[in-house]
C-alpha positions in Angstrom: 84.2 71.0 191.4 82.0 69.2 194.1 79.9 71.6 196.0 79.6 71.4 199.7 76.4 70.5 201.5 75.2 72.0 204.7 73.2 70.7 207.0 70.0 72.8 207.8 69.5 74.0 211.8 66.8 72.4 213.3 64.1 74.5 214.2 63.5 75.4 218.4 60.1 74.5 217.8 58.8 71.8 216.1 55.8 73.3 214.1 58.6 75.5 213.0 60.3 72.7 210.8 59.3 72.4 207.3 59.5 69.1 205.6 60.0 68.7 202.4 60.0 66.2 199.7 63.7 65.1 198.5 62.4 64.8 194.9 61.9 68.5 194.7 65.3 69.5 195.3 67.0 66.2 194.6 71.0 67.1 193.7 70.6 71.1 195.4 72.4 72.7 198.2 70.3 73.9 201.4 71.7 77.1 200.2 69.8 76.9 196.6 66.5 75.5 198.6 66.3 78.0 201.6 67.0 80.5 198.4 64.1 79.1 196.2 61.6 78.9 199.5 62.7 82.1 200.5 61.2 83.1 196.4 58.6 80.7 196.9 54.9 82.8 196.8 53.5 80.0 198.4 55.9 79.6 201.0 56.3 83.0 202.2 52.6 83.7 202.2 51.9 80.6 204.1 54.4 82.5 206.8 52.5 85.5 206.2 48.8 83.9 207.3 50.6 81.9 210.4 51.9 85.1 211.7 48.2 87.0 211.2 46.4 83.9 212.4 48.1 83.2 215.3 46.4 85.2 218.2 43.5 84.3 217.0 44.1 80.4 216.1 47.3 79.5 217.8 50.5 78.4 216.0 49.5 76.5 212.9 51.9 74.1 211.6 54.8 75.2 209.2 54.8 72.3 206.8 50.8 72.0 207.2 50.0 75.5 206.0 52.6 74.7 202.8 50.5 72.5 202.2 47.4 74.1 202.4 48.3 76.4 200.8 49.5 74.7 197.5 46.2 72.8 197.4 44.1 76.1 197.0 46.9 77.2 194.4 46.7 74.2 192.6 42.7 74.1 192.6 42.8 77.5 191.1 45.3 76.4 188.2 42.7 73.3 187.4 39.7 76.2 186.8 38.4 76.0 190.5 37.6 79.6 192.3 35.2 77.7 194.9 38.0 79.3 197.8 37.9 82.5 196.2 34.2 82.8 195.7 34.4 81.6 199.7 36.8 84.0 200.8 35.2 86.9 199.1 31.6 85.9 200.7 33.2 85.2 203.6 34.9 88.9 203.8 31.9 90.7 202.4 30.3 89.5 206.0 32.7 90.5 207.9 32.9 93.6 206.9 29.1 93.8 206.7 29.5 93.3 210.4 32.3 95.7 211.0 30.0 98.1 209.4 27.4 97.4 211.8 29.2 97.6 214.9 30.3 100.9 213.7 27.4 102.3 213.2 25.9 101.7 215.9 28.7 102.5 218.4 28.5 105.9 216.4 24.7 106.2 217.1 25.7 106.0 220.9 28.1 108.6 220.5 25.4 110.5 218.4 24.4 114.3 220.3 27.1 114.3 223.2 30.5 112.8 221.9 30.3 114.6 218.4 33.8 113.8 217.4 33.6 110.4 218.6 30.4 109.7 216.7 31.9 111.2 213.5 35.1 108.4 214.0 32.8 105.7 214.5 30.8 106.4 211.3 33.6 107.3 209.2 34.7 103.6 209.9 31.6 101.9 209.4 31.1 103.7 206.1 34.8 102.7 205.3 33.6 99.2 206.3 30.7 99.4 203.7 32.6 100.5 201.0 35.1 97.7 201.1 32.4 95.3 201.3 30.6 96.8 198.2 34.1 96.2 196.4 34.3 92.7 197.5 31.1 91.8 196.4 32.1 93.8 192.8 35.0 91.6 192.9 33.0 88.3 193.5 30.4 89.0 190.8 33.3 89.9 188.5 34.4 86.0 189.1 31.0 84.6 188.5 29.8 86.7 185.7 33.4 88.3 183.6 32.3 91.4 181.4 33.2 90.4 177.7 35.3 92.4 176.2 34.2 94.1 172.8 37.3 94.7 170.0 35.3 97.3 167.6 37.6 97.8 164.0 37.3 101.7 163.5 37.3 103.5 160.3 37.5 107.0 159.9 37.1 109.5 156.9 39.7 112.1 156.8 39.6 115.3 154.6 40.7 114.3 151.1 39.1 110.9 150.1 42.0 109.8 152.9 40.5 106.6 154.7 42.7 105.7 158.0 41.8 102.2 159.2 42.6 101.8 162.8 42.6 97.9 163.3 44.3 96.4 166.1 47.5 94.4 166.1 47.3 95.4 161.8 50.8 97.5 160.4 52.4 97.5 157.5 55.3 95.6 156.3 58.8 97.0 157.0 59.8 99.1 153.8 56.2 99.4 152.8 55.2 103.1 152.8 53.0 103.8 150.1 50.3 106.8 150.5 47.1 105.2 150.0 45.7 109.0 149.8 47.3 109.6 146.5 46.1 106.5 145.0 42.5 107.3 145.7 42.2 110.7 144.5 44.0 109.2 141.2 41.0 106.9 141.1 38.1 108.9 141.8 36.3 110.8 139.3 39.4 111.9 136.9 41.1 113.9 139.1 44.9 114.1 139.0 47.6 115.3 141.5 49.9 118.3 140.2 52.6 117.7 138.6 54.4 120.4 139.4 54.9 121.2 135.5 56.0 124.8 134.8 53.3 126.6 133.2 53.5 129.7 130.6 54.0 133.3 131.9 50.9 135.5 132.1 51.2 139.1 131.0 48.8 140.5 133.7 50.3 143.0 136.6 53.5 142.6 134.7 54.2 146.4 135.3 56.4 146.8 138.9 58.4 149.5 140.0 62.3 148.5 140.2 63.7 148.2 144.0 66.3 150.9 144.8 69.7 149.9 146.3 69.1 150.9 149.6 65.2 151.8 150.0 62.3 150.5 148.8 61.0 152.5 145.7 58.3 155.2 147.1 54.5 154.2 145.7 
């Protein structure tokens, strides 16, 4: 059974259009591509930053910030952070400046506009702390913690030794009580048997139990 093809609709504006390469989705519908674009990461955060970027740098082309796009993605998947390292410096700044302007509209506020001053710092010191995390984020990048995997042994009551390694279980089926096997090893000591031993004769003398109530002492 032969499926139909549709032809996309042209976009109104030309920087609208996105071209793409017929190799990628040679034998698909249009309905199977706009689905896998519409799923794409890169594509619909390449919509995101047009739409967030435009008042400020016009209307960027569709198929150019694709593209863009999947360059940065694809330098990050050879081992190259250079844009994030530049993105988090570059953000650090900017808020370092938010955080300036801020304060010192707050300082002009400062004595007569109380609750306008107290807005004005409350934002610059918002500012500051989200540049401190940047910059915690960008020194993460450059210099990663190592990560420590310490193998634990603790001493339980009873010669009982519980060995808490990671990613270590026993086999299926296998459920043998190491406790019991090291007190059977250690120093002649055995576990009881449970053997019924001989009757003693002492405080052998007790009072029979009435029928109904207890005998009186």
């Amino acid at each position: 059974m032969s499926m139909a093809k549709k032809s996309p609709t042209p976009a109104s504006n030309p920087k609208d259009a996105l071209r793409i390469r017929e190799s990628d989705y040679a034998g698909k519908t249009v309905d199977r591509m706009e689905a896998e674009l519409a799923q794409s990461p890169v594509y619909a955060n390449a919509q995101t930053a047009r739409t967030f970027s435009r008042g400020t740098f016009g209307v960027s082309g569709l198929t150019e910030s694709v593209e863009a796009l999947r360059d940065k993605v694809e330098r990050v998947r050879t081992g190259s952070l250079s844009d994030a390292e530049a993105m988090l410096v570059s953000q650090a700044t900017a808020l370092d400046a938010i955080f300036t302007e801020m304060a010192r509209r707050s300082a002009l506020n400062m004595g007569e506009y109380l609750n306008s001053a107290d807005t004005y710092m409350r934002l610059a010191l918002r500012a500051q702390s989200q540049c401190r995390t940047t910059l915690e984020a960008l020194a993460e990048i450059k210099n990663p913690r190592a990560v420590a995997f310490v193998k634990q042994a603790n001493i339980a009551h009873g010669h009982q030794q519980v060995n808490n390694g990671l990613g270590e279980s026993p086999a299926h089926g296998n459920h043998s009580i190491q406790s019991n096997e090291l007190l059977e090893a250690q120093h002649g000591n055995h576990l009881d048997s449970c053997t019924a031993g001989a009757a003693i004769g002492a405080n052998s003398e007790l009072a029979t139990v009435g029928q109904i109530n207890r005998a009186t002492d």
